[in-house]
C-alpha positions in Angstrom: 7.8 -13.4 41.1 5.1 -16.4 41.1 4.7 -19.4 39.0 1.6 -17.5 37.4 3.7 -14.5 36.5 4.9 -15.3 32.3 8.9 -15.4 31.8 10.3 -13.2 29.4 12.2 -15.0 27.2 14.2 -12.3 25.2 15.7 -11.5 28.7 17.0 -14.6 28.8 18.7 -14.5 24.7 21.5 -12.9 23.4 21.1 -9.7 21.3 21.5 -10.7 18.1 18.8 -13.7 18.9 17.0 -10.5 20.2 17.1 -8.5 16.7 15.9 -11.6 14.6 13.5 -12.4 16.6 12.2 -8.9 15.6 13.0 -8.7 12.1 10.7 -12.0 12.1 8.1 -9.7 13.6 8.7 -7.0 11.6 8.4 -8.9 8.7 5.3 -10.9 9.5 3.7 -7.3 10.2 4.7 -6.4 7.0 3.4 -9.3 4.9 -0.2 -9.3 6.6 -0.4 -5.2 5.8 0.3 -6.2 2.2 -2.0 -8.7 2.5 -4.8 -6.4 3.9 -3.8 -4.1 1.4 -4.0 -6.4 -1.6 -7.9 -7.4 -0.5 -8.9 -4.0 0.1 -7.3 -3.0 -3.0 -9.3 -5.9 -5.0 -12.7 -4.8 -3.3 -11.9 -1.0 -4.4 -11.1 -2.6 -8.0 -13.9 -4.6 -7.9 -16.3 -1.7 -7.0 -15.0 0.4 -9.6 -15.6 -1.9 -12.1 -19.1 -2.6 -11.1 -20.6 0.3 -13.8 -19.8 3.0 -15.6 -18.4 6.3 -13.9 -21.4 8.6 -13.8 -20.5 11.6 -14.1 -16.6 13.2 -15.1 -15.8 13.6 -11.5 -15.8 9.5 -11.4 -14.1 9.5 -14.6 -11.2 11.3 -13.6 -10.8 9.3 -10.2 -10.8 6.6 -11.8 -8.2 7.6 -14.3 -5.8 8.9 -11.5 -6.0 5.6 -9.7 -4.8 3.7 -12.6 -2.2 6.3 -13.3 -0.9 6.3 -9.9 -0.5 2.2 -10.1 1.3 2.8 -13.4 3.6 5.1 -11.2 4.6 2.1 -9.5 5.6 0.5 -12.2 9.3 0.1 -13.3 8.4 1.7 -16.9 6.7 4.5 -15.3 10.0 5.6 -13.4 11.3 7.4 -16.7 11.7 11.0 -15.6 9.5 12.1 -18.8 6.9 9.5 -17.8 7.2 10.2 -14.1 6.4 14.3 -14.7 3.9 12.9 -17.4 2.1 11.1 -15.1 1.9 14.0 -12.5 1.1 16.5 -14.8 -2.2 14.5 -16.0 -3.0 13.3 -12.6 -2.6 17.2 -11.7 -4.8 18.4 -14.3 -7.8 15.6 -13.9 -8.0 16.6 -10.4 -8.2 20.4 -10.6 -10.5 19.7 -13.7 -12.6 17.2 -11.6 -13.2 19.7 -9.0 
């Protein structure tokens, strides 16, 4: 080895030092995916609400996004809701097509 050569430090740490020091990475991945997420989300959003849909195609795409955030929702996780949601979602897209 040479003094150029970078020491691995999690050689040098106990397992369980090891493991957190991965959850912390895991974790920090995590948050700035969400975070990516949340912007491109926005920009979508944001484009969408720029003008009217022009033409039912549009419509319906634009209807099954909000129904799929609804999904995500705690009130939408009612069974009836939840096969609610899919059936309309179901029906806008082979309507759309």
């Amino acid at each position: 080895m040479h003094d150029d050569d970078p020491v691995e430090l999690d050689k040098h740490r106990g397992m369980t030092a090891q493991r957190d020091t991965e959850l912390r990475r895991h974790l920090h991945d995590v948050a700035a995916d969400r975070a990516a997420l949340d912007l491109h989300r926005a920009e979508l959003e944001t484009f969408m609400d720029a003008a009217p849909s022009a033409s039912w195609i549009e419509a319906a795409e634009r209807a099954c996004y909000l129904l799929r955030l609804f999904a995500g929702s705690v009130e939408a996780q009612d069974p009836r809701r939840r096969k609610l949601i899919d059936s309309v979602i179901e029906d806008l897209t082979r309507l759309a097509r």
